[in-house]
gemmi code that builds the backbone of each chain (N, CA, C; Angstrom):
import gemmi

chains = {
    "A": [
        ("UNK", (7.373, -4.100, -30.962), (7.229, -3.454, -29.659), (7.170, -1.935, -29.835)),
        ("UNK", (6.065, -1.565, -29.363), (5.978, 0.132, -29.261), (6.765, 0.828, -28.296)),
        ("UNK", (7.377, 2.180, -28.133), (7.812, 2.596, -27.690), (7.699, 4.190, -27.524)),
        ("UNK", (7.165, 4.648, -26.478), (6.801, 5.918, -26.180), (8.412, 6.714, -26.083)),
        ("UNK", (8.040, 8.429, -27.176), (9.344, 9.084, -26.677), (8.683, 10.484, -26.323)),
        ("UNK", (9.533, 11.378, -26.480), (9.031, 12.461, -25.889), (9.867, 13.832, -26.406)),
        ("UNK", (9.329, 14.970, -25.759), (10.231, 15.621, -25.875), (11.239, 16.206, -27.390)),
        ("UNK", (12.688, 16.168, -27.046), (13.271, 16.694, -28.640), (13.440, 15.167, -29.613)),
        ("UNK", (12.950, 13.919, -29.096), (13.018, 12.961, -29.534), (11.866, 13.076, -30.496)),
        ("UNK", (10.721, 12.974, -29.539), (9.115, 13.000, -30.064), (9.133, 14.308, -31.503)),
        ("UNK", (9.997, 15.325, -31.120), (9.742, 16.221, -32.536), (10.648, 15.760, -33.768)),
        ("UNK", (12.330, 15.161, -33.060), (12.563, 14.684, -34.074), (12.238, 13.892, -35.157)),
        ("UNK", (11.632, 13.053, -34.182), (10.759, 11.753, -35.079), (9.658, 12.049, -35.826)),
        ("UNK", (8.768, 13.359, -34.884), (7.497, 13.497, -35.721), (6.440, 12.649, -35.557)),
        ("UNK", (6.682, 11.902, -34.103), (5.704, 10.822, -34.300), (5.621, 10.468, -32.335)),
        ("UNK", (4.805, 10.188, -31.454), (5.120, 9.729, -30.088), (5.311, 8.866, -29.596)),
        ("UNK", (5.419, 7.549, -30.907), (5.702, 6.202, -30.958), (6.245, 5.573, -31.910)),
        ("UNK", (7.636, 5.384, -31.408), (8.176, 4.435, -32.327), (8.410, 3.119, -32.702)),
        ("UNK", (8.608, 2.097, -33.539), (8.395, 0.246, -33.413), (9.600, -0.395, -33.413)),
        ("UNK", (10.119, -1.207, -32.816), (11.307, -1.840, -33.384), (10.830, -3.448, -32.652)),
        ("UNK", (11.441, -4.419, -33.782), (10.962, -6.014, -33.786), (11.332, -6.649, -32.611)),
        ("UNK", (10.591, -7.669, -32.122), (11.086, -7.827, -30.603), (10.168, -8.967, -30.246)),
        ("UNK", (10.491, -9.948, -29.589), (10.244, -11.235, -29.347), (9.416, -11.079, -27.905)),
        ("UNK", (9.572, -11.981, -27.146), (8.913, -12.007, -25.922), (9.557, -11.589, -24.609)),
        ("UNK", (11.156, -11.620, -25.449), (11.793, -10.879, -24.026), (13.183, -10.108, -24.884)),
        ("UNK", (13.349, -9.121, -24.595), (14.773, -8.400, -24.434), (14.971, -7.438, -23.850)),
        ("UNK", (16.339, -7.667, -23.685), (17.052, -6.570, -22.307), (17.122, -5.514, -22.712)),
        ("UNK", (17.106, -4.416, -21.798), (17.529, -2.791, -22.102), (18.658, -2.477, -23.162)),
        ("UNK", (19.747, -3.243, -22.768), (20.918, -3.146, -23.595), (20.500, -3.393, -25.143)),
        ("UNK", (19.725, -4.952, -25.656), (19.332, -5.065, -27.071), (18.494, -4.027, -27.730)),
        ("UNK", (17.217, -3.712, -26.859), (16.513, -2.622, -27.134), (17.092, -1.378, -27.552)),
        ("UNK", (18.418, -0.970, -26.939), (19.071, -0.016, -27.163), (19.515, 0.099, -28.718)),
        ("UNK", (20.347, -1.174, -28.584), (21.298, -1.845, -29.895), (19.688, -1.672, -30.924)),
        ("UNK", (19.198, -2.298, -30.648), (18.200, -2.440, -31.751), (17.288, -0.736, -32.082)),
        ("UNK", (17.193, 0.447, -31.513), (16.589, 1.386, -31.369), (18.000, 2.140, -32.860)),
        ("UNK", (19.224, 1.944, -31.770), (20.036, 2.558, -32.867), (20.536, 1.926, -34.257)),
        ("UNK", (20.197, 0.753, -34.548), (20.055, 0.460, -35.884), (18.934, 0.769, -36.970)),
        ("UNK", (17.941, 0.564, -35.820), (16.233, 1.169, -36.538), (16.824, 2.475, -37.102)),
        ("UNK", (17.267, 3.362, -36.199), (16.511, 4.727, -36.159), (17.931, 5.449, -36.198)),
        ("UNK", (18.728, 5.489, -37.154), (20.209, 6.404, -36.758), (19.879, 7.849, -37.062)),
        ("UNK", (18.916, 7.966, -37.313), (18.666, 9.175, -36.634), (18.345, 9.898, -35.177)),
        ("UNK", (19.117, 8.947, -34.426), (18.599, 9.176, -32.926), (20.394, 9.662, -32.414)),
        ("UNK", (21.066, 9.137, -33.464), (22.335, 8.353, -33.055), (22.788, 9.760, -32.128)),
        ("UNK", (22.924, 9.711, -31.003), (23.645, 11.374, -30.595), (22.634, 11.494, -29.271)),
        ("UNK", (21.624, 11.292, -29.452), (20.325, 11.480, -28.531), (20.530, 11.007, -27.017)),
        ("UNK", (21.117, 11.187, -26.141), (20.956, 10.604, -24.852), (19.675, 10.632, -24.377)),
        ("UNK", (19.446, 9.397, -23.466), (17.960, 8.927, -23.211), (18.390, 7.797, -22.441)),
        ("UNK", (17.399, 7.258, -20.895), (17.250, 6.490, -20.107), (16.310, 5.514, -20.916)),
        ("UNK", (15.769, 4.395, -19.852), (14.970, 3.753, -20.948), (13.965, 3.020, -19.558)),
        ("UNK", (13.091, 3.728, -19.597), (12.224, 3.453, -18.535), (11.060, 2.223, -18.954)),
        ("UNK", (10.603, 1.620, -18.047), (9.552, 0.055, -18.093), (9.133, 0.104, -17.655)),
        ("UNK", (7.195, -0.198, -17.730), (6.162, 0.346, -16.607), (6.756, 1.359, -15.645)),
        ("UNK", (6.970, 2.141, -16.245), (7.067, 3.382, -15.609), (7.851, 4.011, -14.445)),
        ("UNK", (8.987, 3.094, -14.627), (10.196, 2.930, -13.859), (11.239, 2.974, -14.712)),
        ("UNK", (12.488, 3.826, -14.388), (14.022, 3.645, -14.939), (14.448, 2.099, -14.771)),
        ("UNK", (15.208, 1.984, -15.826), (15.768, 0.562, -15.173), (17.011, 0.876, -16.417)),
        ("UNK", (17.999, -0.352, -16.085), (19.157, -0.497, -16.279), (19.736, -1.611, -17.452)),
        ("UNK", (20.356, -1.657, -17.903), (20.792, -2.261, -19.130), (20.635, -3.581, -19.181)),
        ("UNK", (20.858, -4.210, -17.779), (20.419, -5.842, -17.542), (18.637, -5.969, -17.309)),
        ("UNK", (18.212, -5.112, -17.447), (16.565, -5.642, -17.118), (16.261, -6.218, -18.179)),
        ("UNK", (15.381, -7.205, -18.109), (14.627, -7.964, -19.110), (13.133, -7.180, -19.386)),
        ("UNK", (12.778, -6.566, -20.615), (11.623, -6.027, -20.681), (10.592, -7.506, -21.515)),
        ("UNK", (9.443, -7.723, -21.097), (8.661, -9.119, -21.748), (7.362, -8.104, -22.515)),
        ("UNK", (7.130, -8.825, -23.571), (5.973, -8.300, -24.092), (4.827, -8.188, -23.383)),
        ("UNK", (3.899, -6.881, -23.473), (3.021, -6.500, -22.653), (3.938, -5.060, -21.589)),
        ("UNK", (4.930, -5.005, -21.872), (5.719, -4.043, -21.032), (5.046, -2.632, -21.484)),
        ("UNK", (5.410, -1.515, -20.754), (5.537, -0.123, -21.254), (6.656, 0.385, -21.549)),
        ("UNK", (7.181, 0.987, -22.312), (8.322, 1.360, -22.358), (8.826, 2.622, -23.190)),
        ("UNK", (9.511, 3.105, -22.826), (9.583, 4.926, -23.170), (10.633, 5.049, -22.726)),
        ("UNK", (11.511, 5.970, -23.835), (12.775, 6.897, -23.731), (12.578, 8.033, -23.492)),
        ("UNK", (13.692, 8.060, -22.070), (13.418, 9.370, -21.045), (14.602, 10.591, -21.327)),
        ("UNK", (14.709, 11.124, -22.267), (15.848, 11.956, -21.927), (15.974, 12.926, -21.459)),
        ("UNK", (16.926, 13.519, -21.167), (17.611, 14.203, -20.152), (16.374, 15.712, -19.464)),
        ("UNK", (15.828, 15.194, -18.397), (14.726, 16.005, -17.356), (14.856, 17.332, -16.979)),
        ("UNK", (13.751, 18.312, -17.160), (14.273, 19.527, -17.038), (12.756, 20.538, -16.489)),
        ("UNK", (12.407, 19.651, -15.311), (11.233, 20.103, -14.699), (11.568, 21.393, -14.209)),
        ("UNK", (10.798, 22.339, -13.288), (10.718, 23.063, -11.835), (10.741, 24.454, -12.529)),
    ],
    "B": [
        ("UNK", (-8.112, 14.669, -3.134), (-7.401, 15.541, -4.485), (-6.013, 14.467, -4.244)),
        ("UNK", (-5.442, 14.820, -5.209), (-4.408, 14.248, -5.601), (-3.164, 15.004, -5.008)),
        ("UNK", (-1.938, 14.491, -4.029), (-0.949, 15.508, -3.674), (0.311, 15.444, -4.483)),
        ("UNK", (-0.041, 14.235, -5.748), (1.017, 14.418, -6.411), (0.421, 14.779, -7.999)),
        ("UNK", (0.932, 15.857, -8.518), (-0.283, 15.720, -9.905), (0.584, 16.869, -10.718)),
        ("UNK", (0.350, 16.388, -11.907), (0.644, 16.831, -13.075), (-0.535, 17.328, -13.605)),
        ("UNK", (-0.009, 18.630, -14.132), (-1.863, 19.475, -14.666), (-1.282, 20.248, -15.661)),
        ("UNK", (-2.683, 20.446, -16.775), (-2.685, 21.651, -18.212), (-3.365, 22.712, -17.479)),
        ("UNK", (-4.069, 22.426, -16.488), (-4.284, 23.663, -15.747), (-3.502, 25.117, -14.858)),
        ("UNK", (-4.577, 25.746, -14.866), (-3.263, 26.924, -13.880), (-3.011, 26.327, -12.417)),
        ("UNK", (-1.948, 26.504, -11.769), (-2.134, 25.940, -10.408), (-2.667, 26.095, -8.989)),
        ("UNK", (-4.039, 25.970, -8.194), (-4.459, 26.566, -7.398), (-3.005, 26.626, -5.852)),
        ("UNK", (-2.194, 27.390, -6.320), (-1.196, 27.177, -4.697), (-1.606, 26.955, -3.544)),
        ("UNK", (-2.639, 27.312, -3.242), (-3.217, 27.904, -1.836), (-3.845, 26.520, -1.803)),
        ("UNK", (-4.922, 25.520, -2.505), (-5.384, 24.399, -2.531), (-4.387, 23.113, -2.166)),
        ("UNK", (-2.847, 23.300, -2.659), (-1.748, 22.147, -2.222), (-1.383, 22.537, -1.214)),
        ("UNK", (-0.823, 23.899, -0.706), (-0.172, 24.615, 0.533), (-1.619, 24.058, 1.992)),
        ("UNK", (-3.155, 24.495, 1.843), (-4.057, 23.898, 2.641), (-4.084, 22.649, 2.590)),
        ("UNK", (-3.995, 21.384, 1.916), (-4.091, 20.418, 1.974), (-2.789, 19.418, 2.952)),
        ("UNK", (-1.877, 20.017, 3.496), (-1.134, 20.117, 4.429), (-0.984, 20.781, 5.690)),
        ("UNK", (-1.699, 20.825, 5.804), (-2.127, 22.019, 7.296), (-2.931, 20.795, 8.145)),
        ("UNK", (-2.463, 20.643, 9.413), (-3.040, 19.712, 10.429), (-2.508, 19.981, 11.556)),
        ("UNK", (-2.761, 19.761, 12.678), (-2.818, 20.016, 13.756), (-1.343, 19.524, 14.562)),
        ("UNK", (-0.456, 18.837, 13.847), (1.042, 18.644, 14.072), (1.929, 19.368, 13.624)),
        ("UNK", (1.389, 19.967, 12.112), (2.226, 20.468, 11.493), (2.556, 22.010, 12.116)),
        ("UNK", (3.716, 22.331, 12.592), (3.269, 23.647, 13.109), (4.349, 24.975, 12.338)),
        ("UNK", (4.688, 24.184, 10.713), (5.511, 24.606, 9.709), (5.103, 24.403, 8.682)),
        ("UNK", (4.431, 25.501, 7.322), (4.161, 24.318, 6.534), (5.171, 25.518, 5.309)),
        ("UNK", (6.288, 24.984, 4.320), (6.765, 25.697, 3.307), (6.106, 25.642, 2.388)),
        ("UNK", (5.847, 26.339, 1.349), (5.468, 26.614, 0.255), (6.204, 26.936, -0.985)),
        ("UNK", (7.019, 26.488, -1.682), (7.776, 26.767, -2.978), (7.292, 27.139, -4.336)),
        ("UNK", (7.164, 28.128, -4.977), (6.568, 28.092, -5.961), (7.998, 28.956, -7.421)),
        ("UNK", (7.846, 28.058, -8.248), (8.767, 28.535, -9.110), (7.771, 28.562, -10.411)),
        ("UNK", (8.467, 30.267, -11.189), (8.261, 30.774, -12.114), (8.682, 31.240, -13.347)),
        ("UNK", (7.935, 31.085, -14.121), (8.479, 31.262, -15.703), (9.056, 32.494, -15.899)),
        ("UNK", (10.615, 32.306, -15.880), (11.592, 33.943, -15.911), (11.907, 34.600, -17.043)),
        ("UNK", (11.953, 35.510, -17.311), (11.966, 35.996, -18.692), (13.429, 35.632, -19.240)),
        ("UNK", (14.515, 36.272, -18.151), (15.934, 36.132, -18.963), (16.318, 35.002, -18.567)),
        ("UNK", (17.189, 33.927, -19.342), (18.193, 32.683, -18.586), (19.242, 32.892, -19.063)),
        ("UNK", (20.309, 33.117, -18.742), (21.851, 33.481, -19.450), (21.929, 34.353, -20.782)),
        ("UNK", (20.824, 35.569, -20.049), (21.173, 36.339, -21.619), (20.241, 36.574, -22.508)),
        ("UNK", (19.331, 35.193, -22.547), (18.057, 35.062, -23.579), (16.896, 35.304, -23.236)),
        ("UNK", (16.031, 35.733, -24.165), (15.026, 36.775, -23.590), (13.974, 35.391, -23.889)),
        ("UNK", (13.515, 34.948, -22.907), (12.270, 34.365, -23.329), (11.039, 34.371, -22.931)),
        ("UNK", (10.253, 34.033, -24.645), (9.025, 34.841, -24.953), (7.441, 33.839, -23.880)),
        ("UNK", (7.777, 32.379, -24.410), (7.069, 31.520, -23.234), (7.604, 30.392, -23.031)),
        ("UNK", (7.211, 29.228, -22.481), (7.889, 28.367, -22.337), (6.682, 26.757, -22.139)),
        ("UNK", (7.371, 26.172, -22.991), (6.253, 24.945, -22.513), (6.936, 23.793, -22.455)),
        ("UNK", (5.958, 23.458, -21.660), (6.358, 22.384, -20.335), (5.140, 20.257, -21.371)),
        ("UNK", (6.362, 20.020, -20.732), (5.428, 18.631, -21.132), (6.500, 17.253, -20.745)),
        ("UNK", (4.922, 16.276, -20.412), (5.540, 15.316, -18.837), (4.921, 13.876, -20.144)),
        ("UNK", (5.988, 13.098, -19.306), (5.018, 11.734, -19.256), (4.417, 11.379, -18.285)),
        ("UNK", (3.041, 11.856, -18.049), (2.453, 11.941, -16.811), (2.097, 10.980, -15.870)),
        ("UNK", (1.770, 9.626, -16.429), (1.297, 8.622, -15.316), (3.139, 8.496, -14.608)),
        ("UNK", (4.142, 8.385, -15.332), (5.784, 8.003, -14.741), (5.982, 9.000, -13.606)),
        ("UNK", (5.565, 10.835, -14.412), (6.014, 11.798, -13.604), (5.273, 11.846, -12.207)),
        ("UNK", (3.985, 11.149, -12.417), (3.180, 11.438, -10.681), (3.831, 10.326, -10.208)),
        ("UNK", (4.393, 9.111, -10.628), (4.640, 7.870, -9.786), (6.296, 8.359, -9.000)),
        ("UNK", (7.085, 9.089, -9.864), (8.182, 10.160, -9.760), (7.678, 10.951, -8.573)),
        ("UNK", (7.118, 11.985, -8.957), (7.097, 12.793, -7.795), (6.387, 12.115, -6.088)),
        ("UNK", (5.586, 10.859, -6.346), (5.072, 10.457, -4.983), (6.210, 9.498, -4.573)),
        ("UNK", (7.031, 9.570, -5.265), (8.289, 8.357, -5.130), (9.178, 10.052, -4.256)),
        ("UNK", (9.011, 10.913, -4.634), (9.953, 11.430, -3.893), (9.450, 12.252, -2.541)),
        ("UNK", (8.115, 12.131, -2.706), (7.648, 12.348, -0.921), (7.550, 10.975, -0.653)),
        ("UNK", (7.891, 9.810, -0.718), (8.253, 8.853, 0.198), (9.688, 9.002, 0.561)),
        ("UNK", (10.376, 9.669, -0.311), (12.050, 9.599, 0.124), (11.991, 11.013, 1.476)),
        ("UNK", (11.134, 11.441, 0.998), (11.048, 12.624, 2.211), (10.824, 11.949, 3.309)),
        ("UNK", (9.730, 11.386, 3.296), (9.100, 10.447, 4.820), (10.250, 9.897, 5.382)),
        ("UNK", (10.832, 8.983, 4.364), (12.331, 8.625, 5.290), (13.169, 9.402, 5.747)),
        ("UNK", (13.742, 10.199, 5.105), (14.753, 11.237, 5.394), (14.257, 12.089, 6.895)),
        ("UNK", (12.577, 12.493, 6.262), (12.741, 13.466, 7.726), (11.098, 12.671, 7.765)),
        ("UNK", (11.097, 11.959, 8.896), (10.214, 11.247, 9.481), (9.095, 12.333, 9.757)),
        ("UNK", (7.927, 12.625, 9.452), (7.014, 13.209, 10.268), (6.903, 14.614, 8.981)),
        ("UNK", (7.306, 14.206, 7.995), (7.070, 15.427, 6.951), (6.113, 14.794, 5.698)),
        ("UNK", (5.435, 16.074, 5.708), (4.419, 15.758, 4.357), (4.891, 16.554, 3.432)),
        ("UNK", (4.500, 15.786, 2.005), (4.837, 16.626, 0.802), (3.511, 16.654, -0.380)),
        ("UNK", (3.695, 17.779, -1.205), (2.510, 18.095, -1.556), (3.222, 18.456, -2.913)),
        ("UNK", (3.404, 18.097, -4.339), (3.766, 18.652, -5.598), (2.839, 18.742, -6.664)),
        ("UNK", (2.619, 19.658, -7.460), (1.842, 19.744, -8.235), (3.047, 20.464, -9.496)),
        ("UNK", (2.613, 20.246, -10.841), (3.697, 20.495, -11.825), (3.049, 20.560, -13.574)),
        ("UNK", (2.701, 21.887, -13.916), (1.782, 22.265, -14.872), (2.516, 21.977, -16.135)),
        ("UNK", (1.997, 21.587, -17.046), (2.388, 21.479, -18.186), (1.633, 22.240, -19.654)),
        ("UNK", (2.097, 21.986, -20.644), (1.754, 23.301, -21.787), (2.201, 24.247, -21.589)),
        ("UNK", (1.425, 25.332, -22.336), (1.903, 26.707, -22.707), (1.938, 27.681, -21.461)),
        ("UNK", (3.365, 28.113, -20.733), (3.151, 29.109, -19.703), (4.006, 30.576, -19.873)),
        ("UNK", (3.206, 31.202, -19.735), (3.785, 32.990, -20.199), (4.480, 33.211, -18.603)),
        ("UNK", (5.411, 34.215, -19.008), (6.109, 34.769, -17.967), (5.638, 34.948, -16.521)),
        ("UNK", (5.968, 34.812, -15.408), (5.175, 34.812, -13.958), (4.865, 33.942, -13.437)),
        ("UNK", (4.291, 32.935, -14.874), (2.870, 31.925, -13.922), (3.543, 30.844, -12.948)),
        ("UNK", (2.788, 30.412, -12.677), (3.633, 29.251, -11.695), (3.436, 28.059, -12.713)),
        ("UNK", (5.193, 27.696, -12.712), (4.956, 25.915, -13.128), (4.962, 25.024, -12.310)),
        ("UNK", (5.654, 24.909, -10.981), (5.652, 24.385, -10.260), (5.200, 24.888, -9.053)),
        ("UNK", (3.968, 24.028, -7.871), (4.203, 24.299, -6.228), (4.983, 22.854, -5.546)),
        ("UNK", (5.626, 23.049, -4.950), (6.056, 22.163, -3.751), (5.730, 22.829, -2.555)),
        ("UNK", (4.974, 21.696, -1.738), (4.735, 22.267, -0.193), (5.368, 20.694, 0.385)),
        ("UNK", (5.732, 21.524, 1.685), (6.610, 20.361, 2.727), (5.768, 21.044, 3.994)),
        ("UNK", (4.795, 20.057, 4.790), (4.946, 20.791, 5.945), (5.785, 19.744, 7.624)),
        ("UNK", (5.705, 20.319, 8.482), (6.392, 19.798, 9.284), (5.961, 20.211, 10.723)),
        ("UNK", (6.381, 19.456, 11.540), (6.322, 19.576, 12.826), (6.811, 20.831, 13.581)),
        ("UNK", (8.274, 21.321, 13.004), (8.830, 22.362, 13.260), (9.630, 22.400, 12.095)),
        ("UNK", (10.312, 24.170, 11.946), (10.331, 24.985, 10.219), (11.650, 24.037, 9.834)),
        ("UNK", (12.810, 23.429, 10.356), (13.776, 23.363, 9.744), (13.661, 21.850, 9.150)),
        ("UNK", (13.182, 20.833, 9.429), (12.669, 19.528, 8.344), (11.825, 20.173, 7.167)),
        ("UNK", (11.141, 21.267, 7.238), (9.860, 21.613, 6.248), (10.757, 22.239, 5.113)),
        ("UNK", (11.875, 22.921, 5.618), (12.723, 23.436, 4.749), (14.177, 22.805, 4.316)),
        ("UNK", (14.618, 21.970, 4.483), (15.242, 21.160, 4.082), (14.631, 20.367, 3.076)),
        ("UNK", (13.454, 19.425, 3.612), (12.577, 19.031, 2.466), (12.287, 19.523, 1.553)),
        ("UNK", (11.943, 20.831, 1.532), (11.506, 21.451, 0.388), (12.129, 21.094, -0.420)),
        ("UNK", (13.503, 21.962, 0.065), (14.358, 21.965, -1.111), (15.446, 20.712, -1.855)),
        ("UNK", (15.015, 19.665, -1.202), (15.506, 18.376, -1.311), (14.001, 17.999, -2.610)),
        ("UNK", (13.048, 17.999, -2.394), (11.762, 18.007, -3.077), (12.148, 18.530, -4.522)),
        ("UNK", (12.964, 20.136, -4.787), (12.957, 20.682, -5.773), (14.339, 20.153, -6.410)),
        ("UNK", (14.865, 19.882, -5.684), (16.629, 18.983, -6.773), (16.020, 17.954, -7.112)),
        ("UNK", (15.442, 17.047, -6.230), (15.314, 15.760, -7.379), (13.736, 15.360, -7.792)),
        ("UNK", (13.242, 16.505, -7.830), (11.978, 16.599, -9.156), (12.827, 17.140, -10.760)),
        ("UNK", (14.607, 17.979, -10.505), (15.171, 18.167, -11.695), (15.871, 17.408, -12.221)),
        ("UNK", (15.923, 16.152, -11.444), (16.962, 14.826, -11.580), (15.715, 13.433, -12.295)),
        ("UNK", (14.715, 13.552, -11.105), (14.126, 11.978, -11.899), (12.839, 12.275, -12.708)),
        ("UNK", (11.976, 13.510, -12.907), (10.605, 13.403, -12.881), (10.532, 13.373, -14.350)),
        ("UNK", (10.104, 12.997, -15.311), (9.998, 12.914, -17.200), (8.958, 14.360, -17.189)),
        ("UNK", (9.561, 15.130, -17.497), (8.798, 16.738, -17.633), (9.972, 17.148, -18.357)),
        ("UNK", (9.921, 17.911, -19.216), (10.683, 18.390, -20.390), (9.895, 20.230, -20.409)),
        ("UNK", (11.552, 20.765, -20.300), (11.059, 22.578, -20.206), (11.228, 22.856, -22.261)),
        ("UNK", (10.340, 23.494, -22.783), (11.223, 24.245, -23.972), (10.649, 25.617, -24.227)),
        ("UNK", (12.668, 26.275, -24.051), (11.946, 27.692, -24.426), (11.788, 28.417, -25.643)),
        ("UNK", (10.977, 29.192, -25.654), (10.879, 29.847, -26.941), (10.887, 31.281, -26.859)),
        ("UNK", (12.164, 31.459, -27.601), (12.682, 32.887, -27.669), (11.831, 33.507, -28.718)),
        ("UNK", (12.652, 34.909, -28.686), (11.731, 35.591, -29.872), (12.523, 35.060, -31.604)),
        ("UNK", (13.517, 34.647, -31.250), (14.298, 34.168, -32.702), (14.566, 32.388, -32.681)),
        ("UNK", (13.653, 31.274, -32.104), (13.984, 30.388, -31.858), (13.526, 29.968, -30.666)),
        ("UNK", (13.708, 28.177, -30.390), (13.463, 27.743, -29.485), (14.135, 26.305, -29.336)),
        ("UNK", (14.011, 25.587, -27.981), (14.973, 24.960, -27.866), (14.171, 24.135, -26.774)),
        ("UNK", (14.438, 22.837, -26.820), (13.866, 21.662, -25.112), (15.288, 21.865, -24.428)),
        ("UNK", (15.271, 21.955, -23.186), (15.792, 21.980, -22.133), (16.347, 20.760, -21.727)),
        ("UNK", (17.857, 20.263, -21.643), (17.553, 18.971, -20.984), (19.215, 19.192, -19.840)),
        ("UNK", (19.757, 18.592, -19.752), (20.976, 18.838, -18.510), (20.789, 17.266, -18.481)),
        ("UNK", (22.180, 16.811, -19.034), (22.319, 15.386, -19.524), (23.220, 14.819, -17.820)),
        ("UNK", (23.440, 15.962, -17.280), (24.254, 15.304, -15.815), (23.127, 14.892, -15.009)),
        ("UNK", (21.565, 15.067, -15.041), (20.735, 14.877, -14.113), (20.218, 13.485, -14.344)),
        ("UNK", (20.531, 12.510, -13.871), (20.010, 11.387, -13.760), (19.703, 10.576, -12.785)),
        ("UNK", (18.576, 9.407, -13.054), (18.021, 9.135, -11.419), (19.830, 8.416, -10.305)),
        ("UNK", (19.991, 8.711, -9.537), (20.923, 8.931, -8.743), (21.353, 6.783, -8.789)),
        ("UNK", (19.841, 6.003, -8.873), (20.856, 4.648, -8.730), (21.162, 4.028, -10.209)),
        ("UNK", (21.119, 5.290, -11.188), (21.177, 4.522, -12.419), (22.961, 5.093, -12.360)),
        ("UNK", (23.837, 3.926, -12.962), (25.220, 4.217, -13.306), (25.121, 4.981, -14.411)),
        ("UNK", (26.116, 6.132, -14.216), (26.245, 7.091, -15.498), (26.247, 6.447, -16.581)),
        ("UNK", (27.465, 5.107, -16.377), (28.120, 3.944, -17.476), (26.810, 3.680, -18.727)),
        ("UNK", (26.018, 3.444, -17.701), (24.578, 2.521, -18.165), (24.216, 3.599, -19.403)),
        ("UNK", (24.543, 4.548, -19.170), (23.330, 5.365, -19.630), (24.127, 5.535, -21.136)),
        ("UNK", (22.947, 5.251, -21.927), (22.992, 4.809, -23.348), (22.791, 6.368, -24.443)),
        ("UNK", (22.755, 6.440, -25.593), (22.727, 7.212, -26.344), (23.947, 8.385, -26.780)),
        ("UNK", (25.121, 7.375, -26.062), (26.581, 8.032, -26.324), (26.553, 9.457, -26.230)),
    ],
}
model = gemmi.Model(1)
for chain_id, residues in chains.items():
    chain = gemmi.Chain(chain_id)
    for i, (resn, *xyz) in enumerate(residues, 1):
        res = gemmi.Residue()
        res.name, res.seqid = resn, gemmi.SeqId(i, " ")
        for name, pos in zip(("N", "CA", "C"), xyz):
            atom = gemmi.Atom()
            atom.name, atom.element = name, gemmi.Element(name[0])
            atom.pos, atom.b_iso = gemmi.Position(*pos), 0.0
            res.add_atom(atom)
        chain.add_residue(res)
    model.add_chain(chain)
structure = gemmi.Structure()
structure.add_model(model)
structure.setup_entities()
């Protein structure tokens, strides 16, 4: 599953998409769990975790074919 | 045209501020915020701006519908530039117009708090010795539980 980041994420990484293994369905919460085992280089990083292009919450179920991108902390205007 | 939009362009103000002008409205505000040189001290040299843009327009038209509810009979108009902006320019317009001035101005500024709370736009400045992304980890969309929110 691809995953759009952005921001001080996107420079940390060096990259605007990151992969982590993923079946046909998992929740925000695993995605999470699974982002910070991939990638402990994130470990510290606060970030929302938005789906088609909506925030959502630790119980959502994301299914393959989703969008999905880590939103951290917003600093428009 | 689009009244909610994210642009690499400069921003025409006067094009979002007219596109709210009608024959009810007999208020229309105009907000425009600019790239400041000092922020607590630090001199900065420019500043660039960058969105996840299809989320941030669905964001910002998500928050002139919260306007419509709040103050029935108000239009909103945001536009929100991204890339490289030197001192002055405008990054942001918000226009609210209204029936009469005190919904147009309330809105407004209801418009400009939570475009700093939900919209995916990322500020970073760049000083003359360094630079830095902008983020304010207390701003989050208002029905997400703090609890929820992941990345310790």
């Amino acid at each position: 599953m691809e995953i759009k980041i952005f921001a001080g994420i996107k420079e940390k990484m060096g990259t605007p998409v990151i992969e982590i293994p993923a079946g046909d369905e998992i929740t925000v919460a695993e995605l999470k769990d699974r982002i910070h085992i991939d990638y402990p280089e994130l470990d510290g990083e606060v970030f929302q975790v938005a789906v088609n292009e909506a925030f959502q919450t630790d119980d959502f179920v994301v299914k393959s074919g989703d969008v999905v991108a880590l939103i951290p902390p917003v600093s428009g205007g | 045209m689009k009244l909610f939009e994210v642009t690499e362009d400069k921003i025409d103000v006067l094009k979002f501020h007219d596109a709210l002008v009608n024959s009810h409205q007999g208020a229309v505000v105009t907000f425009t915020g600019h790239v400041r040189e000092w922020t607590k001290g630090t001199r900065t040299v420019h500043l660039e701006y960058e969105a996840y843009v299809p989320m941030a327009e669905k964001m910002l038209s998500q928050i002139g519908d919260e306007i419509s509810e709040k103050w029935p009979g108000v239009k909103t108009a945001i536009c929100h530039r991204i890339g490289k902006l030197d001192q002055t320019e405008v990054a942001v317009v918000v226009v609210t117009s209204s029936p009469h001035r005190q919904d147009g101005y309330h809105a407004n500024m209801y418009a400009v708090d939570r475009l700093k709370e939900i919209v995916p736009i990322w500020k970073k400045e760049i000083w003359e010795d360094g630079e830095e992304w902008i983020g304010d980890s207390r701003h989050y969309h208002s029905s997400i539980n703090e609890e929820d929110i992941n990345g310790n």
